[in-house]
Each structure stands twice: as C-alpha cells, then as structure tokens.
Residue frames relative to the residue before (quaternion, step in Angstrom):
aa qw qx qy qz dx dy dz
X 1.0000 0.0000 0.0000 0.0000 0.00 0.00 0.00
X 0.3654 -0.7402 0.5344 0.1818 3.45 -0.93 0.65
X 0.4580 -0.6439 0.5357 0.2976 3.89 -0.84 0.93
X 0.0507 -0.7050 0.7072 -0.0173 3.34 -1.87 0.49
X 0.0127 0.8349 -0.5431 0.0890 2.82 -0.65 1.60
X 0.0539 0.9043 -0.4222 -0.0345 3.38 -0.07 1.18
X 0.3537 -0.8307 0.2530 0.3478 3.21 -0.93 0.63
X 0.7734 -0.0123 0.0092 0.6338 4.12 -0.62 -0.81
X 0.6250 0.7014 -0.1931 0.2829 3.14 0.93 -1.93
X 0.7339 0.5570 -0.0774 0.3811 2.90 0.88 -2.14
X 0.5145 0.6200 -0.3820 0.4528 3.47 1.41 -1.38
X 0.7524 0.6083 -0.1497 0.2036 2.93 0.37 -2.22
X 0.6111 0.5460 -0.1802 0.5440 3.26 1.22 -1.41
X 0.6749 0.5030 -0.2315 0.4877 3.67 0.63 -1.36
X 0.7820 0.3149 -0.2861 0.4555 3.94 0.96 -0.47
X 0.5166 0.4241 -0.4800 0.5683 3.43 1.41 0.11
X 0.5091 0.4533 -0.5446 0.4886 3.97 0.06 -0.18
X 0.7115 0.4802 -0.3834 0.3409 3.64 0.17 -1.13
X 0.7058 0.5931 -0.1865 0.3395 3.47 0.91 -1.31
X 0.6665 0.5524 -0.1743 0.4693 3.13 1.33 -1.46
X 0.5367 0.6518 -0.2047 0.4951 3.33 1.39 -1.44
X 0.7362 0.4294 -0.2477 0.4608 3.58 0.46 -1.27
X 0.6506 0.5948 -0.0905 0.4634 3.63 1.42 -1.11
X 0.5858 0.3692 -0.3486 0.6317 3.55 1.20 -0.12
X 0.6452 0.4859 -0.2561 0.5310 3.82 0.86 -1.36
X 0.6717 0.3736 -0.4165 0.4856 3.94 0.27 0.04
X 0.7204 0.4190 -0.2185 0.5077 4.08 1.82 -0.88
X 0.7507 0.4213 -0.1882 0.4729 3.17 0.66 -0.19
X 0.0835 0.8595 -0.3120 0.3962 3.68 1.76 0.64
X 0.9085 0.0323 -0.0096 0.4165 2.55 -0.35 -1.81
X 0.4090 0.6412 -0.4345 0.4824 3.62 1.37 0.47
X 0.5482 0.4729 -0.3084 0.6170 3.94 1.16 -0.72
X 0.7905 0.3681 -0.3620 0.3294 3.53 0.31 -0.57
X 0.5595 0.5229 -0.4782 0.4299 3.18 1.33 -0.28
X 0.6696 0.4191 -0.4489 0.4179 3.31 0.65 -1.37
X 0.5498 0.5195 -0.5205 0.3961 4.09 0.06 -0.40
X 0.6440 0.3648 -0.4036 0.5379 4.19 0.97 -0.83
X 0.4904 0.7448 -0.3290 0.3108 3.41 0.54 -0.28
X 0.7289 0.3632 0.0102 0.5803 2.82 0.79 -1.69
X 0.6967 0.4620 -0.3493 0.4233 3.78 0.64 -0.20
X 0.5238 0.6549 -0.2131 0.5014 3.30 1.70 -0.99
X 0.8056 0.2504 -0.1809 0.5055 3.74 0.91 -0.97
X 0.8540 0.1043 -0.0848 0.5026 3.50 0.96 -0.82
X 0.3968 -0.7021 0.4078 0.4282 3.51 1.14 0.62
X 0.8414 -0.3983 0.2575 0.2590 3.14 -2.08 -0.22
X 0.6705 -0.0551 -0.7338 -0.0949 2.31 -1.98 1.12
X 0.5318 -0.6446 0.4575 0.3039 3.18 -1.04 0.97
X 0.6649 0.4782 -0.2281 0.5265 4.17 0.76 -0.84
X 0.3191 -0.6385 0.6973 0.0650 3.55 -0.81 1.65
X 0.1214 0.6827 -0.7180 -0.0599 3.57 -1.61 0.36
X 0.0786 -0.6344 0.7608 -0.1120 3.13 -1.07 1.15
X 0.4888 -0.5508 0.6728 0.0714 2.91 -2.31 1.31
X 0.0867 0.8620 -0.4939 -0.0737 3.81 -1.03 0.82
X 0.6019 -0.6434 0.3877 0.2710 3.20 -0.43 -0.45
X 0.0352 0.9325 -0.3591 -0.0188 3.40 0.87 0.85
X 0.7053 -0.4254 0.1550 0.5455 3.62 -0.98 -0.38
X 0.8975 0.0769 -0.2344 0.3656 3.22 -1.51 0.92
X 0.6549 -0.5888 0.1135 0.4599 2.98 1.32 1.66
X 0.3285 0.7670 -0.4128 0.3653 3.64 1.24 0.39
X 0.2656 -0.8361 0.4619 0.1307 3.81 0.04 1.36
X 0.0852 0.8575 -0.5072 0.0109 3.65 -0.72 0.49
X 0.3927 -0.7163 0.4753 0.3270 3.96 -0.53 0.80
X 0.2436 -0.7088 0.6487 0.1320 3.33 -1.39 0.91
X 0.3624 -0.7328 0.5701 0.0809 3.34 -0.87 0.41
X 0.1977 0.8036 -0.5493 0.1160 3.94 -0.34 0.32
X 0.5594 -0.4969 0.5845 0.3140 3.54 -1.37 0.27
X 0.4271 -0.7258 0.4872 0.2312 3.60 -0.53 1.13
C-alpha cells in the first residue's frame, strides 16, 4: 500500500469531495430511479449494464451503467 499524507488543504478538499459527492447522490436518486422505471417499462429487466475494461496498468475492472 502506498502512504498519503495530506495536508490542511488536502483534508479540506478531500471532505468537500465527500460532501458534494454525497449531495449530488442524495439529488440525482430519484432521477436514476426513474430512468431505471424507464428502462423496465420499455425494455424490461436488467436495468444495470456491466462491462469488463481495461484499466490502468492493464488491471481489468467492471463498470456498471444504466442500460
């Protein structure tokens, strides 16, 4: 594992991401759920795409997406 050492800034910066982050995910909900009724209504279930990529240093990882 690699250390991280952040300073004041870093804290600061690292708890607004957190806040904002939580704040878009608490607005933007119930818009995903529609599009999830949405998507069940026209093309039935499952509503969650997953796809294998290719990430850094060739390290694969599943993505996840709203079909």
């Amino acid at each position: 594992m690699c250390e991280v050492r952040l300073g004041k800034l870093g804290i600061r910066a690292m708890w607004v991401d957190r806040i904002v982050g939580m704040a878009g995910l608490v607005t933007l909900s119930p818009v995903m759920a529609l599009c999830a009724i949405a998507i069940i209504i026209e093309d039935g279930a499952p509503v969650i795409f997953v796809q294998q990529r290719v990430g850094k240093n060739g390290r694969p990882f599943r993505l996840f997406k709203l079909r």
